[in-house]
Residue, then its C-alpha position, 0 to 999 in steps of 0.5 A: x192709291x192702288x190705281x196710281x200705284x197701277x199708272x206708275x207702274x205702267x208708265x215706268x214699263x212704258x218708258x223701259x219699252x220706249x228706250x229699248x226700242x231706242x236702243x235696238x234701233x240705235x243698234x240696228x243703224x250703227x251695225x257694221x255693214x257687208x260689201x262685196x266689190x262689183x266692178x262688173x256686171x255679165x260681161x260689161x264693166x258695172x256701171x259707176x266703174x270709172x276707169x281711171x286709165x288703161x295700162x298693160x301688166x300681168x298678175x302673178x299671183x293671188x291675191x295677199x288683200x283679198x280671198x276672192x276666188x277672182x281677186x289676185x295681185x299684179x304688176x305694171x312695171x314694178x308697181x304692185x296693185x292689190x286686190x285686182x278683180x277678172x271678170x268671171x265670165x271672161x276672165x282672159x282679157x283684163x283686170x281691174x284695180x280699185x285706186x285705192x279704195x272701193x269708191x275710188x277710180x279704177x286702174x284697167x290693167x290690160x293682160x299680157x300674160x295668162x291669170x294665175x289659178x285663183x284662190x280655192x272658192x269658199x266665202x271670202x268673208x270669213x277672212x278679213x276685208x280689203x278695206x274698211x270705212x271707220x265709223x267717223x268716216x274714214x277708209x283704211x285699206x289692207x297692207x299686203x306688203x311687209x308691216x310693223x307690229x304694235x303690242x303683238x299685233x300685225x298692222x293690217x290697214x293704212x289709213x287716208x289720213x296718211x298716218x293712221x294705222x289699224x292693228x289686228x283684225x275686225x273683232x266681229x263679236x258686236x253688231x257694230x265691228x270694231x278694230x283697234x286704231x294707233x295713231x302711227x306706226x310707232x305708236x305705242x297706244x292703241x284704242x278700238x274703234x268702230x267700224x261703218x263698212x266691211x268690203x271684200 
């Protein structure tokens, strides 16, 4: 009775250890990864950059989506684009500017006028991220422009279904990120939902 008692004993400890194990690598798979955007490599645009077309514009301003120190906000015509991103080995010719997602093409804006000073350095991922990839697969991108609220909260991101909209900032508190999610604008209900990737 003793031995058996033995060999249950050890199994049930066997099992715990399988699920554990289970679980901590389920944790380890869905943690929310870090990004910071590339466009650049030395004094070339980094490789996989496709340039979607080349215009002429200026930026005005640092950046409102994004607190890298070479990251600003720009004008074409009375189009704004932000983040825009200099290259910090030679910053003075051109900036380029994710359409509209970090996977997307990029706008080459061409400068005509001298970069504003940027922002002060320090790690830009202390702030929130330009743009998020949600755990079922869809981006959001961060909202520089005047917003709505929803329980308070600021409407930081718009989504690529075309109406989604996420609330507040990332909640960091977990391996996996989460963020509250509403299903418009004028949504008067909200959930949180989980983060795949964090890009700044």
């Amino acid at each position: 009775m003793r031995r058996r008692l033995c060999h249950c004993v050890l199994a049930v400890v066997i099992v715990m250890g399988v699920v554990a194990a289970a679980q901590a690598g389920t944790r380890r798979q869905h943690a929310t990864s870090i990004h910071l955007y590339a466009p650049f490599n030395g004094d070339a645009v980094a490789s996989g950059i496709r340039i979607a077309r080349t215009v002429r514009g200026y930026c005005w301003t640092i950046s409102l989506s994004d607190w890298r120190s070479d990251a600003y906000r720009c004008l074409v015509g009375n189009e704004i684009h932000d983040p825009c991103f200099a290259n910090g080995i030679d910053p003075t010719g051109f900036v380029l500017c994710p359409l509209y997602l970090p996977t997307s093409k990029v706008l080459r804006i061409d400068l005509t006028k001298p970069l504003p000073a940027g922002h002060a350095g320090g790690d830009p991922t202390v702030h929130p991220p330009w743009a998020l990839q949600l755990a079922n697969g869809m981006w959001c991108e961060m909202l520089s422009g005047a917003t709505g609220t929803i329980a308070g909260m600021r409407i930081n991101y718009g989504c690529t279904d075309g109406h989604s909209t996420l609330i507040g900032n990332p909640r960091r508190g977990t391996p996996t990120w989460t963020i509250f999610a509403a299903k418009s604008d004028t949504a008067s209900s909200y959930q949180p939902v989980a983060i795949r990737a964090a890009w700044w």
